[in-house]
C-alpha positions as CSV (number, residue, x, y, z in Angstrom):
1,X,126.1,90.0,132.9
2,X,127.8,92.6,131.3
3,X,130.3,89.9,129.2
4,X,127.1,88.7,127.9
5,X,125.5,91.9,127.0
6,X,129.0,92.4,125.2
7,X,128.7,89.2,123.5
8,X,124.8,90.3,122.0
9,X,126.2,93.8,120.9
10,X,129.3,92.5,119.0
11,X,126.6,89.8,117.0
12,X,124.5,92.3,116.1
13,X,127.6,94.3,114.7
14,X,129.2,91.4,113.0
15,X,125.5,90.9,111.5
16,X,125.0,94.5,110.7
17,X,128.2,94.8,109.0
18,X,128.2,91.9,106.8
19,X,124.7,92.0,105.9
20,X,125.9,95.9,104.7
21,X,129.2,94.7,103.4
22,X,127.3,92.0,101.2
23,X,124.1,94.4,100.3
24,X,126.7,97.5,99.0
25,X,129.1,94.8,97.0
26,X,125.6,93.1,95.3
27,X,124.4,96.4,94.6
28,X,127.7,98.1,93.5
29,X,128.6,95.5,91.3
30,X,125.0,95.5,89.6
31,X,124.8,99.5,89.1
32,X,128.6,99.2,87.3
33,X,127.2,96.7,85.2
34,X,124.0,97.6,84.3
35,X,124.0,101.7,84.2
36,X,125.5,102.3,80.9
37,X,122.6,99.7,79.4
38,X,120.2,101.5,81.5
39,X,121.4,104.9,80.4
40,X,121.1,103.4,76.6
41,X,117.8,102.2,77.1
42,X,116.2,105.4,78.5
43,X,117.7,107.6,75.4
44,X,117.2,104.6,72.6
45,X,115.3,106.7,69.9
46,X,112.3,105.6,68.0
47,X,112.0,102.4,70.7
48,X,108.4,102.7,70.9
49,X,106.2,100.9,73.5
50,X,108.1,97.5,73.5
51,X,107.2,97.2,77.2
52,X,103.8,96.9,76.7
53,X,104.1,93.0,76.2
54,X,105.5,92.6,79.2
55,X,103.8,89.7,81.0
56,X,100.8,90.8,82.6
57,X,101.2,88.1,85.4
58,X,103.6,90.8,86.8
59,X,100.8,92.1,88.0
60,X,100.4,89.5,90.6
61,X,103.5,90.4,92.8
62,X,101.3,92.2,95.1
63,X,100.2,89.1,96.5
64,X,103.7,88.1,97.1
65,X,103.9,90.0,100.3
66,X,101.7,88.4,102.3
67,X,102.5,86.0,104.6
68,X,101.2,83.6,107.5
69,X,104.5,84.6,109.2
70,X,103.1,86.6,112.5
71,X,104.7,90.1,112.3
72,X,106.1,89.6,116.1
73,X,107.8,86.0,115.5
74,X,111.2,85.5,117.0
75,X,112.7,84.7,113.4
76,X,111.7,88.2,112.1
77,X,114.7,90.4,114.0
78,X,116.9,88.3,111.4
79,X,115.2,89.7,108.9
80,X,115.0,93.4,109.8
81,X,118.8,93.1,110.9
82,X,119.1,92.4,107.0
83,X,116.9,94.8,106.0
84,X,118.8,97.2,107.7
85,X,122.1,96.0,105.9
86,X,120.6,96.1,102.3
87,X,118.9,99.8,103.4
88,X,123.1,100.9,104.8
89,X,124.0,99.8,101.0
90,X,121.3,101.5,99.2
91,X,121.7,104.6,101.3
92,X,125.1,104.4,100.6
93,X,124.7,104.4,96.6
94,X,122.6,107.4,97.0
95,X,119.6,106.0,97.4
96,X,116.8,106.5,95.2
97,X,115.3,109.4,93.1
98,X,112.1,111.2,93.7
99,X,109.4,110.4,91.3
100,X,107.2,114.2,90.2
101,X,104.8,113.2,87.6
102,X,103.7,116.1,85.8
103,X,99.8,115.0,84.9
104,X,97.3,112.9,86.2
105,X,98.0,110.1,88.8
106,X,100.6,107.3,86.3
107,X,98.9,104.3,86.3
108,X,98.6,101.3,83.5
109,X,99.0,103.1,80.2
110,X,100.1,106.1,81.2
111,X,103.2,107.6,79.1
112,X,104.8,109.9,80.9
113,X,108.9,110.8,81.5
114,X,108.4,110.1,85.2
115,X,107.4,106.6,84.4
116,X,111.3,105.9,83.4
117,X,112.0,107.9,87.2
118,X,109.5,105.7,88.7
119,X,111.1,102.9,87.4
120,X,114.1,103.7,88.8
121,X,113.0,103.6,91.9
122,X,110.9,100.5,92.1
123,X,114.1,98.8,90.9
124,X,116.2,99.8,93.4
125,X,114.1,99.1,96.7
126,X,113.9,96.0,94.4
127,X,110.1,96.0,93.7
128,X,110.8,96.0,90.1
129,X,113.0,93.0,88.3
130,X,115.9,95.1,86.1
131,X,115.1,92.7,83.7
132,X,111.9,95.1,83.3
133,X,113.8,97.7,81.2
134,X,113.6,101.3,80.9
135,X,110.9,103.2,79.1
136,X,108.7,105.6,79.8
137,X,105.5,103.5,79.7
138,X,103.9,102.4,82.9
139,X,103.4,98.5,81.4
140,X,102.3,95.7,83.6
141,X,105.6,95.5,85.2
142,X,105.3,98.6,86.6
143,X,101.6,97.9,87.4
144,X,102.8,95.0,89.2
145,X,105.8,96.4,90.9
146,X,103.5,99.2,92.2
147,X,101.0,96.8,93.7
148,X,103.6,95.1,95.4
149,X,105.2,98.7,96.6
150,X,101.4,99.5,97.9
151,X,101.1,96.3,99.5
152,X,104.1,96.5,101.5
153,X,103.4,100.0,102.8
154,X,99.8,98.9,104.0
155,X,98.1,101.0,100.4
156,X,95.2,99.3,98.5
157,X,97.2,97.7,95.9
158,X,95.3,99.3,93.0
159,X,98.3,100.1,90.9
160,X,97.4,103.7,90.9
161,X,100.1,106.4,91.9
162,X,98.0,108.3,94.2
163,X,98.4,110.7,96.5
164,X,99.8,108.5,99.7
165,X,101.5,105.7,97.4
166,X,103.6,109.2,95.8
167,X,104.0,110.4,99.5
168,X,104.9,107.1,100.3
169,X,107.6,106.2,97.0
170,X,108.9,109.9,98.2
171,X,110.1,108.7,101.4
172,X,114.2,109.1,101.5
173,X,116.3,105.7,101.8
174,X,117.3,107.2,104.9
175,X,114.8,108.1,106.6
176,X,113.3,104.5,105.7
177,X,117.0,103.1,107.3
178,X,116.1,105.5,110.5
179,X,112.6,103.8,110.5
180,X,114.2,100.0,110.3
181,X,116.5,100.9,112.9
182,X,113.8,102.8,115.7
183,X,111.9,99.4,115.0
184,X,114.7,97.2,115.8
185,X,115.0,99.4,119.1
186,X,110.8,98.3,119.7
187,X,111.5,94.4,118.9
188,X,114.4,93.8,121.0
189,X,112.4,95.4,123.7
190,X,109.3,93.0,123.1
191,X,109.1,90.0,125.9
192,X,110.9,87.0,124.5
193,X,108.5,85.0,124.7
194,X,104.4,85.8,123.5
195,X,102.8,82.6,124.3
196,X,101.6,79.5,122.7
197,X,98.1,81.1,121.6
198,X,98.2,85.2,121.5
199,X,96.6,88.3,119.9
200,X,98.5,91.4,118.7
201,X,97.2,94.6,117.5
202,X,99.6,96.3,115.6
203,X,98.7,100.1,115.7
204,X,100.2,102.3,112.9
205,X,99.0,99.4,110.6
206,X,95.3,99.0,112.3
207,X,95.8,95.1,112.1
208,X,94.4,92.2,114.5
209,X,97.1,89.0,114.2
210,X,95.5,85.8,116.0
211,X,98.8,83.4,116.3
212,X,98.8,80.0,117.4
213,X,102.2,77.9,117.0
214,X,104.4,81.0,115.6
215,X,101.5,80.4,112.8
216,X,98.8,83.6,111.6
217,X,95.7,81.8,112.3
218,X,93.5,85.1,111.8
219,X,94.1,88.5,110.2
220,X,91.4,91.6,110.8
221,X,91.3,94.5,110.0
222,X,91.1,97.3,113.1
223,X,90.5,100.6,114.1
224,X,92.3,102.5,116.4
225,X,92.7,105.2,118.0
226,X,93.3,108.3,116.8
227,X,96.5,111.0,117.5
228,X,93.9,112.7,119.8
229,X,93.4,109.8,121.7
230,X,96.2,107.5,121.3
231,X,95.7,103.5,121.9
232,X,98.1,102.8,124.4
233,X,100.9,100.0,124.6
234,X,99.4,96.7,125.9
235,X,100.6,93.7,127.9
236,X,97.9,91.9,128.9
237,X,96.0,88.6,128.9
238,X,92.2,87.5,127.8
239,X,89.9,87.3,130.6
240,X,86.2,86.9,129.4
241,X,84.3,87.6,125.8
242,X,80.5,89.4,126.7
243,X,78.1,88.9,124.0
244,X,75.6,91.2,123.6
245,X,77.5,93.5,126.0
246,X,76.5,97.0,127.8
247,X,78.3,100.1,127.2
248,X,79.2,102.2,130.1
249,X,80.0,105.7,129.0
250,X,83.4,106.6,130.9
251,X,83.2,110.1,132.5
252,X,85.6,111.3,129.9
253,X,83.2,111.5,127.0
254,X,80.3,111.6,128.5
255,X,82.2,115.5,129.8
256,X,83.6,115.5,126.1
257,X,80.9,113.8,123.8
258,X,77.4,113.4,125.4
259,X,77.3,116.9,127.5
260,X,77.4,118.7,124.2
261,X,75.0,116.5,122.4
262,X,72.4,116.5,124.9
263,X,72.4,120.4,124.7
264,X,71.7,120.1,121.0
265,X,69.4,117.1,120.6
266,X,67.7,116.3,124.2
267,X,66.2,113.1,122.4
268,X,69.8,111.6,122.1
269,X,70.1,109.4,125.1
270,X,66.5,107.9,124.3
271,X,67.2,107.7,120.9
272,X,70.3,105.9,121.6
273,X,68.6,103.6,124.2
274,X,71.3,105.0,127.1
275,X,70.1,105.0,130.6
276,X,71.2,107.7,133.3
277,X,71.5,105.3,136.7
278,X,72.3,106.7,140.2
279,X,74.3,105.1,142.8
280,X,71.3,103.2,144.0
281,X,70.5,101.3,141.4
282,X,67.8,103.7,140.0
283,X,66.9,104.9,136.5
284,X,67.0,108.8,136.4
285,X,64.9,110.8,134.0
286,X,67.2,112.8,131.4
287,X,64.7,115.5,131.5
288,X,65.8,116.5,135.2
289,X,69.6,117.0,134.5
290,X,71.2,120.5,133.7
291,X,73.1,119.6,130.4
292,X,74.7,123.1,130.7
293,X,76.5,122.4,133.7
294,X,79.7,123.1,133.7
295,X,80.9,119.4,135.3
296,X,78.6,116.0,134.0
297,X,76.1,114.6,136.6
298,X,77.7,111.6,139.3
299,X,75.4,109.3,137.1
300,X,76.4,105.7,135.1
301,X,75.3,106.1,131.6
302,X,74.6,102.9,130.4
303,X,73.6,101.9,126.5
304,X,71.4,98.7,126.5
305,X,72.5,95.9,124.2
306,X,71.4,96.0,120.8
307,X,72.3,96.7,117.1
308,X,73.2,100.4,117.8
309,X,74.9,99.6,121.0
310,X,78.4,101.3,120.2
311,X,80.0,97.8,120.8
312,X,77.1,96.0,118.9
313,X,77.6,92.3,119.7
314,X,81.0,91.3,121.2
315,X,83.4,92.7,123.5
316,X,87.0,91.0,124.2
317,X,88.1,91.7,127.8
318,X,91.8,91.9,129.3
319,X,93.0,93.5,132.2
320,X,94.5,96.9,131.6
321,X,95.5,100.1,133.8
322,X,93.2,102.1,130.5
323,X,90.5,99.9,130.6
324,X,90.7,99.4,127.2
325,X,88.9,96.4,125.4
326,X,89.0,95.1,121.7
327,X,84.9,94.9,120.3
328,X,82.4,94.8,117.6
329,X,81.0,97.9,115.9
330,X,77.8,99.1,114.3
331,X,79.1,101.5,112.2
332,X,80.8,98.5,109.7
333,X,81.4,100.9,106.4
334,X,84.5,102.4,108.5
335,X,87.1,99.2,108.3
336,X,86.7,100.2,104.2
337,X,88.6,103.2,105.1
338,X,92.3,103.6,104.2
339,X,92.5,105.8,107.1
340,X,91.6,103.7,110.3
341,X,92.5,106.1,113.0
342,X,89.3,107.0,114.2
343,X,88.9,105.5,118.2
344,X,88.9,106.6,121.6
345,X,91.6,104.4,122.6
346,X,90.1,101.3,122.3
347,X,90.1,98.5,119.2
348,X,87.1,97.7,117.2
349,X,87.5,94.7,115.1
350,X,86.3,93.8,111.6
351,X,84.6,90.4,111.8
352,X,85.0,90.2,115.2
353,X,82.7,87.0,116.0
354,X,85.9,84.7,114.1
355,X,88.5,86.2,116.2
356,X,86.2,85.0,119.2
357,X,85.1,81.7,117.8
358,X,89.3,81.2,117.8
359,X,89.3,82.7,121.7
360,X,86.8,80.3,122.6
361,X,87.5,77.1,120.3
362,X,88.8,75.6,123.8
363,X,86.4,76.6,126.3
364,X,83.4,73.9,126.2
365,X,80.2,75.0,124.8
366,X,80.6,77.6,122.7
367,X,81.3,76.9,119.4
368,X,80.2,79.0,116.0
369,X,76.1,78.2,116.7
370,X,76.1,78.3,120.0
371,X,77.5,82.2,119.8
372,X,75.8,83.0,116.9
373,X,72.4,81.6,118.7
374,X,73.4,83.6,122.0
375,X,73.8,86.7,120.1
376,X,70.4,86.9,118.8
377,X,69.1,86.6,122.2
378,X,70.3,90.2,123.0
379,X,70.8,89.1,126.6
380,X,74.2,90.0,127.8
381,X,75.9,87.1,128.4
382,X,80.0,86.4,130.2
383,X,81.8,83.8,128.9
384,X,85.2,82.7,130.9
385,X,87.9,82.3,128.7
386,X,89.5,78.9,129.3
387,X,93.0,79.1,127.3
388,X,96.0,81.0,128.2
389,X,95.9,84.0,125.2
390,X,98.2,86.7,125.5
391,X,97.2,90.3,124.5
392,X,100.1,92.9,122.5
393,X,98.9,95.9,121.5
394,X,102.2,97.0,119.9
395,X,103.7,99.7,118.2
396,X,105.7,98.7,115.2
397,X,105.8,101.2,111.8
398,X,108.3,98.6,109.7
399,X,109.5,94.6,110.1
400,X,110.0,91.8,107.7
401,X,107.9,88.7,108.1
402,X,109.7,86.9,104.8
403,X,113.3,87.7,103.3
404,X,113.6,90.9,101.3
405,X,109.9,91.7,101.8
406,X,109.9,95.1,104.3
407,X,106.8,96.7,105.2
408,X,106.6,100.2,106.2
409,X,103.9,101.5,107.8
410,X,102.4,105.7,108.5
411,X,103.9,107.1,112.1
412,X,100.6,107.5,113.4
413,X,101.5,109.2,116.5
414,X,104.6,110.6,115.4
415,X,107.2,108.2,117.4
416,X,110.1,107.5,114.9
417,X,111.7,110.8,114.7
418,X,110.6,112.0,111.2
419,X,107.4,114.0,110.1
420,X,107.4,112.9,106.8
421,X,106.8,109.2,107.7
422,X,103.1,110.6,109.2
423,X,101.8,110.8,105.7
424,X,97.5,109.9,106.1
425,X,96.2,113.5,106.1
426,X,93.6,113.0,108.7
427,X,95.8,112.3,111.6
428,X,94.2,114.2,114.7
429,X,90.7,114.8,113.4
430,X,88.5,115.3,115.8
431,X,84.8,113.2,115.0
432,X,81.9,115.8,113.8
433,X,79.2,116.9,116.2
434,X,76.5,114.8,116.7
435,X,78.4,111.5,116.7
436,X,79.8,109.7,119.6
437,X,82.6,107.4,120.0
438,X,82.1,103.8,120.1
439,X,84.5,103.3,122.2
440,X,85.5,104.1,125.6
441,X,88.4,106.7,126.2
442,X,91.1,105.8,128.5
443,X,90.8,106.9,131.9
């Protein structure tokens, strides 16, 4: 056993160190060669705006990134083991300047001395060809190199150098090496093997990956939980998908959430179609409870189904020592959010209903009309799940799912050692009064 565990730790140094020992020579031999033209370029005077005929197809190279690659597949550690080595070489070269625009946010047009910065630094985590030039124009190279850069750190890829996409391009080389190198840590302690047919939530990037055959089948977008109340780690299988489900407030916010809001709006629970049931069976008037009590009543609150039930029409169920569940949610306008850290634990999915027409494609009877036609009944309904789907709720801030792409994602709950990698400004933001969670909160 321990000759063997040898063996793995000597690979992965032999890998490490010529992936770096090939990265530094590359990138070495390219700044010797290319910084005096660089240098010449930058001070040229009179140049003018040559770089605004670039080719504006540049502008596509956000779309580059994407892949059907799941972000867990085995072949990916190969790629962030390289990562890592080009990251060791650019680090080594002193990595890459900070861009400080002066004005308003650069984008396509702008003219600016930072843009010439900026380019600089798109060039060397290699979002920008060198053939681009240097020039203080933000052209549609740049427009396109900063779409991919935004794409690649989970930003809308608007070309825009906003306030996270600055945060984000601000980042130190070495503290983005530190960040490949905690994640290597998290995948080589991932089971070796996920399963023929399995879901992962990825949680710093509020992602839903369905994968069948190592292949993305499905991509949604999620919301998680936030810093407050964290999603936890999951390892877990599908057991059954409830259309039309009921919500059973956990005792956690109904202490937390529905105490407070009862003693400010005493219509709430009606409004909200929630029923107070005692341990008989029995429905219980709200009207005859102290909501000023210190501790909440030894009653199940219980939402009907419905359009404003807080997991609206679908609920995905695994076992889990949280007793947390993936769903549907009423309140859609919030997957258009940048910032999708907004749960009680649990997952809400954006179009839900095709991540379960995928769960279900196997189990007889229940294709797309047949949900669809249960759904509108409003009766809550089980349905026994009859493939084998694994559940990985993971958390994993930067991987490679294609060579040379890296994606970086926001440290969420402040796991990778660094504060600046937490860079969404709402992390820990408590929802306002007079809302509730649509979720349930860990127990």
């Amino acid at each position: 056993m321990s000759n063997k565990t040898d063996l793995v730790a000597l690979s992965r140094r032999t890998l490490l160190r010529g992936a770096a020992t090939a990265a530094m020579s590359a990138v070495a031999g390219t700044a010797m060669a290319q910084s005096s033209a660089l240098d010449e370029l930058i001070n040229a005077p009179r140049r003018g705006n040559w770089d605004d005929q670039f080719d504006a197809k540049a502008s596509s190279g956000a779309a580059n990134v994407i892949s059907n690659v799941p972000m867990l597949s085995p072949n990916n550690k190969i790629n962030i083991l390289q990562a890592i080595g080009e990251y060791q070489a650019i680090v080594a070269n002193g990595g890459w300047p900070q861009v400080n625009p002066t004005g308003d946010a650069l984008r396509l047009g702008s003219v600016d001395p930072a843009v010439a910065v900026l380019r600089q630094r798109l060039m060397v985590s290699g979002d920008l060809p060198r053939s681009a030039g240097m020039s203080n124009s933000f052209d549609s190279y740049v427009d396109g190199a900063v779409k991919r850069f935004q794409a690649r750190h989970g930003l809308p890829d608007d070309g825009v150098l906003g306030e996270f996409s600055l945060k984000a391009l601000n980042v130190s080389a070495d503290t983005r090496l530190m960040q490949l190198n905690k994640n290597l840590q998290r995948f080589e302690e991932l089971k070796p093997d996920l399963g023929q047919r399995y879901i992962v939530v990825n949680i710093p990037a509020a992602h839903v990956e369905a994968v069948e055959n190592d292949t993305v089948a499905l991509r949604n977008t999620a919301i998680v939980g936030r810093e407050s109340r964290p999603s936890p780690l999951v390892e877990s299988k599908v057991s059954d998908i409830i259309l039309n489900p009921y919500w059973t407030a956990p005792r956690s916010i109904v202490q937390k959430d529905i105490m407070p809001l009862m003693q400010k709006d005493p219509t709430y629970l009606a409004r909200n179609n929630i029923r107070l049931i005692d341990g008989s069976g029995n429905e219980v008037a709200p009207e005859t409870i102290d909501w000023f009590a210190p501790k909440a009543p030894n009653l199940t609150f219980r939402q009907d189904p419905g359009k404003i039930n807080a997991m609206s029409s679908v609920k995905i169920n695994f076992p889990s020592p949280d007793a947390v569940y993936m769903h549907d949610t009423p309140t859609q306008g919030l997957f258009n959010k940048l910032m999708r850290f907004e749960s009680s634990g649990c997952v809400r999915v954006q179009n839900v209903r095709d991540l379960v027409v995928w769960v279900l494609k196997n189990t007889p009877g229940w294709d797309r009309q047949h949900i669809e036609q249960v759904i509108a009944t409003r009766v809550s309904t089980p349905i026994k799940v009859a493939d084998d789907i694994g559940v990985h709720w993971v958390y994993i801030t930067a991987w490679s799912s294609k060579d040379n792409i890296v994606q970086f994602r926001d440290d969420i709950y402040h796991k990778d050692g660094d504060a600046q990698l937490a860079l969404q400004a709402n992390i820990g933001v408590e929802q306002p009064a007079g809302s509730i969670e649509d979720d349930i909160l860990p127990q």
